[in-house]
C-alpha positions in Angstrom: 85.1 76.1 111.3 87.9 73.6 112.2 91.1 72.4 110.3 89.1 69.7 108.1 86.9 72.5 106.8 90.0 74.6 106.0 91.8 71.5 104.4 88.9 70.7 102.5 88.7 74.3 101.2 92.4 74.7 99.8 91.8 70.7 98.2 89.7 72.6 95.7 92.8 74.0 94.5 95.2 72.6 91.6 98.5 73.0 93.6 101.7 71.2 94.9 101.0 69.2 98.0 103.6 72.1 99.9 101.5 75.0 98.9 98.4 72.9 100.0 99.8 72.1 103.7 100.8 75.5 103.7 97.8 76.9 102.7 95.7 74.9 105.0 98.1 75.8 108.4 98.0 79.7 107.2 94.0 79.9 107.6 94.5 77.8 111.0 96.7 80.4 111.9 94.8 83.4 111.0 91.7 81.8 112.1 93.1 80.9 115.4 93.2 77.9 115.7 96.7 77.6 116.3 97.8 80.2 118.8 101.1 82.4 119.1 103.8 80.4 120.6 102.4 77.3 119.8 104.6 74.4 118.5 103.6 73.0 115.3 105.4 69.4 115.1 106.6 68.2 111.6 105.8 64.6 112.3 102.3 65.1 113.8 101.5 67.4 110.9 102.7 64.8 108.7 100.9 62.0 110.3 97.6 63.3 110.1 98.1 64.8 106.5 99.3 61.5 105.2 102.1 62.5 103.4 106.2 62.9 104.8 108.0 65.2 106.7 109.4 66.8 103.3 106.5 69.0 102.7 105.4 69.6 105.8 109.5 71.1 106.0 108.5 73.1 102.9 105.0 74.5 104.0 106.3 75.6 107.1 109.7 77.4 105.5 106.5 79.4 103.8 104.9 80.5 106.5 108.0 81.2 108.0 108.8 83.7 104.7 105.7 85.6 105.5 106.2 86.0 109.3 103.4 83.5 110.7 106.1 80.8 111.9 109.3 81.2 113.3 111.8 78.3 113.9 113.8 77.8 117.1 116.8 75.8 117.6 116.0 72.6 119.7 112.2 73.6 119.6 111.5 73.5 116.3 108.5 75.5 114.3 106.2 77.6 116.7 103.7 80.2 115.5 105.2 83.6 115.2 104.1 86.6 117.8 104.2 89.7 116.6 105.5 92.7 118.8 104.0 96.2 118.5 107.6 97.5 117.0 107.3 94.7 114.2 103.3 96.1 113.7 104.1 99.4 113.2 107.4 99.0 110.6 105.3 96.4 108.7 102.8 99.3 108.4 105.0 102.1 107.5 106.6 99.5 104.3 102.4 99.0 104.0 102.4 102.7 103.6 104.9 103.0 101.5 104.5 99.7 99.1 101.0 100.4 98.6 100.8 104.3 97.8 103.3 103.4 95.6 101.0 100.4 93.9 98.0 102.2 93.9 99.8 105.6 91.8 101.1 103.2 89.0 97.5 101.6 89.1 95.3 104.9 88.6 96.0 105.5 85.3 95.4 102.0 83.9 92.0 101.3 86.0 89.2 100.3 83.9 85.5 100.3 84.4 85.3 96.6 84.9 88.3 97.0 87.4 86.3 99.9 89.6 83.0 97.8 89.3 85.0 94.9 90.8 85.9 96.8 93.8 82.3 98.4 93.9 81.1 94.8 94.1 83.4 93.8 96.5 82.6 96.8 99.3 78.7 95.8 98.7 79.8 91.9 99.5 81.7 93.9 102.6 78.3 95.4 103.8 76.7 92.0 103.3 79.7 90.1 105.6 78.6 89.2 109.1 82.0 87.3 109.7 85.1 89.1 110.7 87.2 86.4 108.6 84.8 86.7 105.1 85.1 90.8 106.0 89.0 90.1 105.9 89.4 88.3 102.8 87.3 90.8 101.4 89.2 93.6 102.9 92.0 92.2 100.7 90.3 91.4 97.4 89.3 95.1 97.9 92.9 96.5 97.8 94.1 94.3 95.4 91.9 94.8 93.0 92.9 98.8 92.6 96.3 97.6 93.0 96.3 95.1 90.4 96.1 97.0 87.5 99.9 98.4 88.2 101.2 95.1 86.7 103.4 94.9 89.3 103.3 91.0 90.7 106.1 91.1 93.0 105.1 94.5 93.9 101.7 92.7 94.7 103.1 90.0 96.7 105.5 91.8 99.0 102.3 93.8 99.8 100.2 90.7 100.5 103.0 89.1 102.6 102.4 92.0 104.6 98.6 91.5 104.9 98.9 88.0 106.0 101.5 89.3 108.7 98.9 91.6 110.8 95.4 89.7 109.0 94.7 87.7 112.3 95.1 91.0 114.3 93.0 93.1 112.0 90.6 90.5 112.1 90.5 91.3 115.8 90.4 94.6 115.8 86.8 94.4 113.4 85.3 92.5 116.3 86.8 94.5 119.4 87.3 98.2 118.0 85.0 100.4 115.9 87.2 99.5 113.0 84.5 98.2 110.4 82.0 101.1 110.1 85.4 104.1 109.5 87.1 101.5 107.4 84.8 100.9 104.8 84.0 104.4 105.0 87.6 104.5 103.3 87.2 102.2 101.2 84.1 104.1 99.9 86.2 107.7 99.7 89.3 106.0 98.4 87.6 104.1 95.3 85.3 107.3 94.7 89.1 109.3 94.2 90.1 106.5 92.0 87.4 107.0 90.0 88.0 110.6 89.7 91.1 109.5 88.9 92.5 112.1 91.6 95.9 110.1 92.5 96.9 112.8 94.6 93.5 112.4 97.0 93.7 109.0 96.6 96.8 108.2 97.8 96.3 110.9 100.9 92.9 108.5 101.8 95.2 105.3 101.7 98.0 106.9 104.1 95.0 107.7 106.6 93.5 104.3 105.8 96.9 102.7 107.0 97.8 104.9 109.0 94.8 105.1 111.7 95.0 101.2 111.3 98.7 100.8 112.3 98.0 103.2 115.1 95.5 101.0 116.5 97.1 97.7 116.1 100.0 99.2 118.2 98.2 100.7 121.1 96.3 96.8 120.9 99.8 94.7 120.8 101.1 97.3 123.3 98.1 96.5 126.1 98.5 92.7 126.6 100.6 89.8 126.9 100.7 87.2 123.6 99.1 85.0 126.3 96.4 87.2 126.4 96.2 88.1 122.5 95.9 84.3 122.1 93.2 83.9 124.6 91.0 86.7 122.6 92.0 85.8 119.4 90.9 82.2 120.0 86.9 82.5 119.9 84.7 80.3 121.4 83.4 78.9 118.2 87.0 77.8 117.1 87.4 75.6 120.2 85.8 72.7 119.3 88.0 72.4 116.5 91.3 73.1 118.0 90.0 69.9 120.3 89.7 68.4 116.9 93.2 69.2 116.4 95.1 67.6 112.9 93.2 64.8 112.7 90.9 62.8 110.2 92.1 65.1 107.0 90.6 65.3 104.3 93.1 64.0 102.0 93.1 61.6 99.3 95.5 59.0 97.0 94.0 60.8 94.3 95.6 64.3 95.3 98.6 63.1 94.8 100.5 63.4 97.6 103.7 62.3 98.6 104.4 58.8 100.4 105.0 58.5 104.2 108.8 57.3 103.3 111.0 59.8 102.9 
């Protein structure tokens, strides 16, 4: 997978040409295909997504609002690192943000809702990727959160995910993450359909828990140089070599003109 595919993927989508560019650098981020401490120029990005510097500006202030990018003055926009202090206080507001989701959730669950996340863990089994096992991973949680009707409940937590996604990502290749994980998943939707908010919400604290505790110990054994190295896999070079070029977008998506 390389940045065309990604690009091409978030085209699919009905949104402002901002929330496109944005979306499309996220997944190259997360993928890996742009590393930590890596400058991401405004007017190459623009170039080679045919549209001005003005959205580029705005896709990148979004990124920067959910931790991926951080700007520096006189360097401009670079791709956030993320220190094993930062891991583990994003985890504990996990741990609380989420509990806290999941108790107002319980008592609104339907069948439909726990059959969605049933679904979703057998798609999990099924996932031979580590990034379609993280987006599922997500969908998971969010579907027994999103009976809380809580939406900016919801997106402070999946700010959050985004932050540590392209570690935990790692950590399903290089750690025996996957198998105790969905083992969690399987315990913590079984309480939910007991209906037991009190087990459930002890399974999630574990669930984050043992997951923040790992991520630490990770950030805290190497350099970002190193993270970088390993999080960059072999079959993501070729497309960083590919880089920003020939994107896949068209007149008809209505983007903005070149002038500014």
């Amino acid at each position: 997978m390389n940045l065309n595919d990604l690009a091409a993927n978030v085209l699919q989508h009905q949104r402002s040409t901002p929330d496109l560019i944005a979306e499309a650098l996220r997944q190259a981020i997360q993928h890996g295909l742009f590393q930590e401490g890596q400058s991401l120029r405004q007017d190459e990005i623009a170039t080679q997504f045919g549209v001005s510097r003005i959205p580029v500006r705005e896709a990148l202030r979004q990124l920067e609002a959910e931790g991926l990018v951080t700007f520096h003055p006189n360097r401009g926009a670079m791709v956030s690192s993320l220190s094993f202090s930062e891991a583990q206080e994003i985890c504990e507001i996990r741990m609380a943000l989420e509990t806290m989701a999941l108790q107002l959730a319980i008592p609104h669950l339907s069948d439909a809702d726990l059959d969605r996340a049933a679904q979703l863990l057998q798609e999990t089994e099924q996932a031979t990727e580590p990034m379609r096992w993280a987006e599922l991973n997500w969908q998971f949680h969010s579907a027994l959160y999103q009976p809380a009707n809580r939406p900016r409940l919801l997106s402070m937590i999946k700010t959050l995910h985004i932050n540590v996604d392209r570690y935990i990502r790692l950590q399903m290749q290089e750690l025996q993450y996957r198998d105790r994980s969905q083992a969690e998943h399987h315990q913590l939707l079984a309480a939910c359909r007991q209906r037991d908010t009190i087990a459930a919400i002890q399974i999630l604290q574990q669930h984050i828990g043992q997951a923040a505790e790992q991520l630490v110990e990770y950030l805290q054994g190497g350099s970002a140089e190193g993270r970088s190295e390993r999080l960059l896999k072999p079959s993501l070079v070729n497309g960083l070599q590919v880089g920003l070029t020939s994107l896949p977008f068209s007149h008809s998506e209505q983007v903005v003109s070149k002038t500014e």
